[in-house]
N, C-alpha and C positions, 0 to 999 in steps of 0.2 A: 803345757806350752806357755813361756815365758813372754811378757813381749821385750822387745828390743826397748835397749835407752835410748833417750832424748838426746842429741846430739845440739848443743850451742856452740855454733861457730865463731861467735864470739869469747865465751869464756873457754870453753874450750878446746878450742883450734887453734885460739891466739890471733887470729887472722881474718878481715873481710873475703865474703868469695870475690875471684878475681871477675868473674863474669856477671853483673847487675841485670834485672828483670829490666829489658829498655820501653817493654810495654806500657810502663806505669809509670805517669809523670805527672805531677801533684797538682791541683786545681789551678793554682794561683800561675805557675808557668803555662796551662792552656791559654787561660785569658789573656796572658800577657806575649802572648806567639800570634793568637790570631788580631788582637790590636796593634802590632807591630804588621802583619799582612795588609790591614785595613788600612793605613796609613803609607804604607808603600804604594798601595794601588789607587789611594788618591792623588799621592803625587806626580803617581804616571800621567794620572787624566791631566792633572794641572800642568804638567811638563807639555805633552800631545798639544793641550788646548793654546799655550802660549808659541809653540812651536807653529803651530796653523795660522795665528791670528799675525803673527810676524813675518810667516810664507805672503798674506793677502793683502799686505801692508810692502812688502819690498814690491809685490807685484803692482800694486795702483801708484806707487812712488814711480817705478820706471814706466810704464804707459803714460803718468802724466808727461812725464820727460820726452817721449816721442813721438806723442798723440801732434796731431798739429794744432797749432797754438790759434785759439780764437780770437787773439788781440785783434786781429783784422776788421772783426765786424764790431768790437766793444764800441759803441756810440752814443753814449746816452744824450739825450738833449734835454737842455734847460726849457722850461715854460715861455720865458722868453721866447726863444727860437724856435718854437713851435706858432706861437702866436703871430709872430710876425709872418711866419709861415702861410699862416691861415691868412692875412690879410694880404699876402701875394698873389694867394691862389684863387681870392677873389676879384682878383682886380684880372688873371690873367689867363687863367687856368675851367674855372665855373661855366664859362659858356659849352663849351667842349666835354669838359668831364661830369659835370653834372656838382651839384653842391653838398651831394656827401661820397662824393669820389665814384659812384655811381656808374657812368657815364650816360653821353644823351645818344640815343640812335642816329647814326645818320653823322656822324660829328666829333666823336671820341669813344675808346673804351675806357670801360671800366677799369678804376685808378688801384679798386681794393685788394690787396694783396701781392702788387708790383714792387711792394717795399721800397725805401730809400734808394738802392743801389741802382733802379732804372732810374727814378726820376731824375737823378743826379745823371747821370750818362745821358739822355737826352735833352736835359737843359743846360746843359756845361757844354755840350756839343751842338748847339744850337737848332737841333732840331725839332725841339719844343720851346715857346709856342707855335706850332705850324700856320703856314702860310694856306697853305692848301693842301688835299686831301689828293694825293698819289699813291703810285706804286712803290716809289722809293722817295726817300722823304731825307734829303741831302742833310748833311752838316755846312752849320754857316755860323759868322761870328754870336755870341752866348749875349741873350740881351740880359743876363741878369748877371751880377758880380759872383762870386767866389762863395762870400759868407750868403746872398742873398740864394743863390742856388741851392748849398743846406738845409737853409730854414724852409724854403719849401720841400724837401726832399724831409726834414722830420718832420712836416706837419701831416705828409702823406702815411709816413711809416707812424707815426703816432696814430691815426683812422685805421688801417690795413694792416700792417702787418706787413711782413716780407724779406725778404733779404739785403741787410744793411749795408751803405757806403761807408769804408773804416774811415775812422776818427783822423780828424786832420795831424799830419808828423808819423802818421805809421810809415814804417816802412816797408815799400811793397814788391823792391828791385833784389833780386837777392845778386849774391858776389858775384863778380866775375867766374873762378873758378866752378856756378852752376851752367854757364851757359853750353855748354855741351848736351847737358841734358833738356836746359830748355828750348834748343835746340831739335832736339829728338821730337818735345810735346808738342812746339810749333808747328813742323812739318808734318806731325798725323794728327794734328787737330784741326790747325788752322790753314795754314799751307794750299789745301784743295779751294776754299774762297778767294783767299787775300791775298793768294800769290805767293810764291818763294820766299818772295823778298820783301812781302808786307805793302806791296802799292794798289794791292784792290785788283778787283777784276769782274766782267759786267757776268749779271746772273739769268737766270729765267725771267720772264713775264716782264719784263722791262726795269729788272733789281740791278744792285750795285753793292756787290761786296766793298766798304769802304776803302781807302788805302790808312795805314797804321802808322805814316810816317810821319805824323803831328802830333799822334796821340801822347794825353798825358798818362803815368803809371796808372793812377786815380780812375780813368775813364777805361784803361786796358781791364782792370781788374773789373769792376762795376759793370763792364759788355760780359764780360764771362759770368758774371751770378746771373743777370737779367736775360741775356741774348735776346738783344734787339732786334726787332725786322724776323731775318730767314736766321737771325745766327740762333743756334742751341744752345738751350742753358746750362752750364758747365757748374753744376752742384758741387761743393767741396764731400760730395760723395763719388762723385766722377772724376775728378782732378782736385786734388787738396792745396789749401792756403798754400802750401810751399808749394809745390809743381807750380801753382800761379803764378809766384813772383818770378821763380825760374823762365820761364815762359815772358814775362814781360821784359826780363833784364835781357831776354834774346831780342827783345824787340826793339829795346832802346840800344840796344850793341848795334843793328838794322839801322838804327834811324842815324847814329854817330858814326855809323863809316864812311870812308871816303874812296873815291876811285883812280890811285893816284894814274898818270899819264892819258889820262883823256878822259872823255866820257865813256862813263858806263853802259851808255844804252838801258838803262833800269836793273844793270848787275844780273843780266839773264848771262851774261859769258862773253868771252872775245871773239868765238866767231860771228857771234850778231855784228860787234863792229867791223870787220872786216867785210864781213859779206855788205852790210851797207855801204862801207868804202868803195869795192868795186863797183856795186850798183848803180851807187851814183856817178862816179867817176867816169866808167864805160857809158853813160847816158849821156856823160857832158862831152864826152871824145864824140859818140856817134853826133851829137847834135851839131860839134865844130867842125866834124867832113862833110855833113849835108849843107851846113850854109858856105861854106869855101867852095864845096862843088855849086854852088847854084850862083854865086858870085863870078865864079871865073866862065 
């Protein structure tokens, strides 16, 4: 038994087989297939990780853009106007509140943590310093200036803390075109105290929802962070800086209307004035046949 010859396909067949072992691929192309994989898959990560951090970056861009704007309460006060503060609040404030805002029993509360925004709304409205100790504690002319009201409102908010009176020149009235809506906040906020049409109306226990028809922006906004007296304090977690202005440009739209062709009667409607017309009228007819009858 012979064996079989050696068959070279290359010499001779003449010819490579048409079909190659694809099992076996030489060291140097492993290495350089699966460094080529590793390199891919890092720049997936690095792709994913830039793609996230730009998703979290557009998103804190537009939240800031819609968020409501804190300019309203930005206040910083100089040393100055704190100090001066403090020697306001000694001369006019110390007996009532006590000398670290404390207050005395019997006489004032406690000043700490009322922040700027009250003190400023009860001393621009004149109802600090009080005269006396009631149920309701009126607004009357402001015995202190404009700047001098401030400076004691930071020397309190510098002690305490609290919710600030925005910086003097903010703007607190928004467009005309919001008052529709402030319109809407008005009447389920404020509306059931102060009336329709903002002229006050009297409360329990001998109180007085005030009327709004004098008030400044400044003092509209500063009643809503503090809520004086019986009013509720309307957090810009409750009604935000914008709803507020809205709300106040409803109020100063209130305060600049007019009634043209008579009196308004306090702008409750036309039949209040008619019905008073007749009232009176028919009382002055009856009054003029009883004294003609008792004449003749």
């Amino acid at each position: 038994m012979t064996d079989e010859p050696h068959v070279d396909a290359d010499s001779d067949l003449g010819f490579e087989p048409a079909v190659a072992d694809s099992s076996f691929q030489p060291k140097r192309e492993r290495v350089a297939g699966g460094a080529s994989k590793r390199r891919g898959g890092l720049r997936r990560r690095v792709t994913g990780f830039a793609v996230v951090v730009g998703a979290l970056a557009i998103a804190g861009g537009g939240y800031a853009l819609v968020a409501p704007s804190s300019s309203a309460t930005d206040t910083a006060s100089s040393a100055q106007d704190i100090e001066a503060g403090r020697q306001l609040y000694e001369t006019s404030c110390i007996t009532c509140h006590g000398g670290n805002l404390q207050g005395v029993n019997g006489n004032g509360p406690s000043l700490v943590g009322v922040g700027s925004a009250a003190v400023y709304f009860q001393v621009s409205t004149g109802r600090m310093p009080a005269n006396q100790q009631g149920a309701d504690n009126p607004g009357r002319v402001a015995k202190f200036t404009e700047k001098q009201t401030r400076q004691i409102a930071a020397f309190v908010q510098s002690k305490g803390g609290g919710p600030e009176v925005p910086a003097p020149g903010t703007k607190l009235e928004a467009s005309d075109s919001d008052l529709a809506s402030g319109g809407e906040l008005f009447r389920l906020n404020c509306a059931s105290c102060h009336g329709a049409t903002g002229a006050g109306a009297p409360l329990s226990a001998g109180k007085v929802a005030p009327s709004l028809r004098k008030a400044s922006d400044t003092q509209l906004y500063t009643a809503m962070l503090s809520g004086p007296e019986n009013m509720p304090v309307f957090s810009n977690n409750q009604i935000t800086p914008t709803q507020k202005t809205e709300i106040i440009a409803y109020v100063k739209y209130l305060q600049n209307s007019h009634d043209p062709g008579g009196s308004g009667l306090d702008r409750i409607g036309p039949v209040s004035e008619g019905l008073v017309i007749w009232t009176i009228g028919l009382g002055v007819l009856i009054v003029a046949i009883l004294w003609i009858g008792a004449k003749s």
